[in-house]
C-alpha positions in Angstrom: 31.8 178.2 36.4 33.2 180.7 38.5 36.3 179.4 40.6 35.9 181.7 44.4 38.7 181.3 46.8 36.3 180.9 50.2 38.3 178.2 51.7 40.9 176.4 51.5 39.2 172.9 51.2 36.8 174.2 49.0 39.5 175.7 46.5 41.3 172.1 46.5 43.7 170.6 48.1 46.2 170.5 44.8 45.3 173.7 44.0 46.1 175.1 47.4 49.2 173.7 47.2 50.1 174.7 43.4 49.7 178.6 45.3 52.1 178.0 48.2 54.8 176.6 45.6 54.4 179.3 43.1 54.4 182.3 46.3 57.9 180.4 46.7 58.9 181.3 43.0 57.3 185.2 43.1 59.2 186.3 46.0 62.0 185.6 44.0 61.6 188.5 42.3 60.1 188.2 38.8 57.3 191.1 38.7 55.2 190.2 35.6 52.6 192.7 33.7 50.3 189.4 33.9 47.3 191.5 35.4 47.8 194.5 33.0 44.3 196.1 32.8 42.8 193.9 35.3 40.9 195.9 38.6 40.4 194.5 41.8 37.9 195.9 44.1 38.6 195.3 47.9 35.7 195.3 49.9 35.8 195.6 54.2 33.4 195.2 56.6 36.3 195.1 59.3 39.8 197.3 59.5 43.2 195.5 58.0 46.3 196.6 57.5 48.1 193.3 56.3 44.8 191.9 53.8 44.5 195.4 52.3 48.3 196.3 51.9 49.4 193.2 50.3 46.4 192.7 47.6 47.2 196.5 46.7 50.8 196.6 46.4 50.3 193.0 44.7 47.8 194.2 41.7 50.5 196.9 41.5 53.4 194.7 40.7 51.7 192.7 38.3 50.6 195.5 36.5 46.9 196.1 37.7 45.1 198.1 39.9 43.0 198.2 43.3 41.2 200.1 45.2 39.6 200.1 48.8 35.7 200.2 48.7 34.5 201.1 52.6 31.7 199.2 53.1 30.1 202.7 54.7 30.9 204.4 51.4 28.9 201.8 49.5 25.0 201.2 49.0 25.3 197.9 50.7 26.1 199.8 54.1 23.1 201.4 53.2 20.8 198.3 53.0 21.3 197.4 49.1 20.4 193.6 48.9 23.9 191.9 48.8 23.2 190.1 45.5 22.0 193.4 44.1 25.4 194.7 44.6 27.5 191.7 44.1 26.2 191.8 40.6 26.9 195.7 39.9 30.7 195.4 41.5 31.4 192.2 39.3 30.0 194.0 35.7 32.7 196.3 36.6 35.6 194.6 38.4 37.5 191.6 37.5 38.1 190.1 41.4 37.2 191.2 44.4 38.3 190.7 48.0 35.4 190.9 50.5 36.3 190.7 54.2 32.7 190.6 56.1 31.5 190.2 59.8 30.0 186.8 58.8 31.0 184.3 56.2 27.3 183.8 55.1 27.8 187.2 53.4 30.6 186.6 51.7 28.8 183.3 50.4 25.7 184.9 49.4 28.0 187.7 47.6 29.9 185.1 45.6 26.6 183.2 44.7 25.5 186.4 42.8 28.9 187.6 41.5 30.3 187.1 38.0 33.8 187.1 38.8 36.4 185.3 42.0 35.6 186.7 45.2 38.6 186.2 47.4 37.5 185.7 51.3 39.8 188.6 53.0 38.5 186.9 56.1 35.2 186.5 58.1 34.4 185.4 61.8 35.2 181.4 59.8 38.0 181.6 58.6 40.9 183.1 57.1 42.6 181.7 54.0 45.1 184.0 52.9 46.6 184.2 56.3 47.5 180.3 55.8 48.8 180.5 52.2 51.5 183.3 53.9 51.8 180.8 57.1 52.9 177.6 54.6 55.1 179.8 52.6 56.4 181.2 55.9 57.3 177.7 57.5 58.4 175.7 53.9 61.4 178.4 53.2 62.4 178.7 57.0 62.1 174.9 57.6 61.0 173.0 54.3 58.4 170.5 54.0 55.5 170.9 56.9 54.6 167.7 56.3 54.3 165.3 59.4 55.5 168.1 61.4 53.6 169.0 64.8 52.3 172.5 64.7 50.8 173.9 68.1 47.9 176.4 67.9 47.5 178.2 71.0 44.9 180.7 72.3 41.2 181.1 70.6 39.5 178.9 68.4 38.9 181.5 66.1 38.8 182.0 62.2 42.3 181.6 61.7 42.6 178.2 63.6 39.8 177.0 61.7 42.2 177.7 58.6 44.8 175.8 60.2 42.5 172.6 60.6 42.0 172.9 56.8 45.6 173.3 56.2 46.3 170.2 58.4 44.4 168.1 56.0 45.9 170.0 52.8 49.7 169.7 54.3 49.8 166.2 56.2 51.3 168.0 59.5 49.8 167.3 62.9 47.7 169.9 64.6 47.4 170.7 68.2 45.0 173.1 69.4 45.8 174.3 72.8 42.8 176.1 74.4 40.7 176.5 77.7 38.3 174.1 78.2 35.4 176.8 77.9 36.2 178.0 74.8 37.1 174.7 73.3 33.9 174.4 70.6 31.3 171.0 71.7 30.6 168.7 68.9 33.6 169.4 66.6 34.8 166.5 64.6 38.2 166.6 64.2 40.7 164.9 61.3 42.8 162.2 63.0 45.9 164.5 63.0 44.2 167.5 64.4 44.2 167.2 68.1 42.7 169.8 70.6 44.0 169.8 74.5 43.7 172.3 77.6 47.6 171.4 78.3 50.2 173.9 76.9 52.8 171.3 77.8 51.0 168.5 75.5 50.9 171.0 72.7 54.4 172.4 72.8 56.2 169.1 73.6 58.0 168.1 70.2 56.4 171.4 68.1 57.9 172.3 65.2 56.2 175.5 65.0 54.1 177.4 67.5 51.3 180.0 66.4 48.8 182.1 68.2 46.5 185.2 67.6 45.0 187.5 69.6 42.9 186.6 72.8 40.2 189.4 72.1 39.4 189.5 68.3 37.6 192.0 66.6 33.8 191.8 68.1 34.9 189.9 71.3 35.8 193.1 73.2 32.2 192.8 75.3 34.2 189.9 76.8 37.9 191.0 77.2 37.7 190.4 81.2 36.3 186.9 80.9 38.8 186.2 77.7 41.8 187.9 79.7 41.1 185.8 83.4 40.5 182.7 80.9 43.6 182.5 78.8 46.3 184.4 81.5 48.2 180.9 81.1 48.5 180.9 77.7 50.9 183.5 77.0 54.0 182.7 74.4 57.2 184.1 75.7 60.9 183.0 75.2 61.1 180.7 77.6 57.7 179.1 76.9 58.7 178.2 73.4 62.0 176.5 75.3 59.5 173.7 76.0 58.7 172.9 72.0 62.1 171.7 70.0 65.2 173.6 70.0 64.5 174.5 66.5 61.2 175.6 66.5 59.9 178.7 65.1 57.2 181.2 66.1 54.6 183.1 63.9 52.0 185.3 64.9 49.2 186.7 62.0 49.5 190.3 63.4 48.1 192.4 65.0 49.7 191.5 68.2 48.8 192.5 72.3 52.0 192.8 74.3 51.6 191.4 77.0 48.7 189.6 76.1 48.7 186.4 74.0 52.8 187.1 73.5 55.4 188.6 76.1 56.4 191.8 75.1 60.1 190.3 73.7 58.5 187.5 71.9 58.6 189.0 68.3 62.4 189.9 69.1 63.6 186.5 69.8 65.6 184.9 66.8 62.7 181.9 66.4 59.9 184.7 65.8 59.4 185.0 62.0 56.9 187.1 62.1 58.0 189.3 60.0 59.1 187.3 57.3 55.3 186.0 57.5 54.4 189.3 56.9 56.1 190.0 53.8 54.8 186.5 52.3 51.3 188.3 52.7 52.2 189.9 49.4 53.7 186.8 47.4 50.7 184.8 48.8 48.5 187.1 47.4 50.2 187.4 43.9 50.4 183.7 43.9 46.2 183.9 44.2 45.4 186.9 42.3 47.7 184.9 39.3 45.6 181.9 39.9 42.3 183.3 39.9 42.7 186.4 37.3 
């Protein structure tokens, strides 16, 4: 059977850490010609600079290829059924990324295609983000386990990741978000947490994330988002309230002045950057395990 990459709990827990470890081992620098001959088609409903980069440059290293298939330059924009064209990209390519509007699509695509489908991210979740984020935090600060990580801003498709990644990892998970925009009826994992308090979230955090305030589809709502999460902004002196050591990351894009101060990503405890770069290992790590 066909072995996606969807989600993280889906993929396995093991399995999902078995990546993580062997991104740690790849950004050491062995480049292998494991993919040789092998084509990976990347699929986007949605822009990306970060998804898109890293899964080229990564096929590149390893000795394949990719290329970038707009959705608008495809018969699916055009109304094709989405099995019809899961099953024509799949007789051709050996993997393919899909990052879609909705994660329905992406699961109706993998039901039809005959080879991994990698989710690039969807308004769920966002896998690959995390794989770079557990990388990111291991070789800064080793072993997330029973650590505190504070989430604050959205609950959006990258928290959701993180709830999965609590449960994979064994760290505790605070989710830090307005009342209104907290979700109703979520069941939560007895080490996942979610408060209206920045203070509750940050006291004792060993790492402190966020994301954007107005994602991709939200902007109909950027006044009511803006007014509803003014008191949620990471800046130096807010991430003095989590432990001295503490470290900061941020998926990118960022909004100065938004959900970060405009000196956050300067201050020595932001490794964004780094968390950037592991984009690329993370993805190796994946398109090793899957191809």
């Amino acid at each position: 059977m066909n072995k996606h990459f969807l989600n993280l709990k889906e993929y396995g827990s093991t399995e999902v850490r078995d990546l993580v470890y062997a991104a740690q081992e790849l950004k050491k620098g062995s480049l292998l010609d494991k993919l040789k001959g092998k084509y990976l088609a990347l699929i986007f409903e949605k822009s990306s600079t970060r998804t898109r980069l890293s899964f080229e440059v990564a096929m590149s290293q390893l000795g394949g290829r990719a290329s970038f298939l707009s959705v608008n330059d495809l018969q699916l924009g055009r109304g094709e059924p989405i099995a019809d064209s899961a099953k024509v990209i799949s007789s051709m390519a050996d993997g393919i990324v899909l990052r879609t509007l909705k994660h329905e699509t992406l699961e109706d695509f993998a039901k039809s295609s005959s080879v991994p489908v990698i989710n690039g991210l969807t308004d769920l979740s966002h896998p690959c983000q995390l794989l770079a984020d557990m990388v990111t935090f291991i070789e800064q600060k080793g072993s997330i386990e029973n650590k505190k990580v504070c989430w604050v801003g959205d609950y959006n498709n990258v928290c959701y990741s993180y709830i999965e990644a609590a449960e994979i990892f064994n760290f505790n998970l605070v989710i830090v978000c307005p009342e209104e925009f907290q979700p109703k009826d979520l069941k939560l994992a007895s080490n996942v947490e979610m408060t209206k308090s920045l203070d509750i979230g940050l006291k004792e955090s060993d790492l402190v994330t966020t994301d954007v305030w107005i994602s991709m589809g939200d902007e109909k709502e950027t006044s009511s988002r803006l007014a509803a999460f003014s008191g949620y902004q990471i800046s130096p002196e807010v991430m003095d309230k989590a432990k001295s050591d503490a470290i900061f990351l941020h998926c990118l894009p960022a909004a100065r002045g938004q959900e970060i101060s405009h000196d956050m990503l300067d201050d020595p405890r932001s490794k964004v950057w780094d968390q950037a770069e592991n984009r690329l290992h993370a993805q190796k790590s994946l398109l090793l395990s899957l191809l």
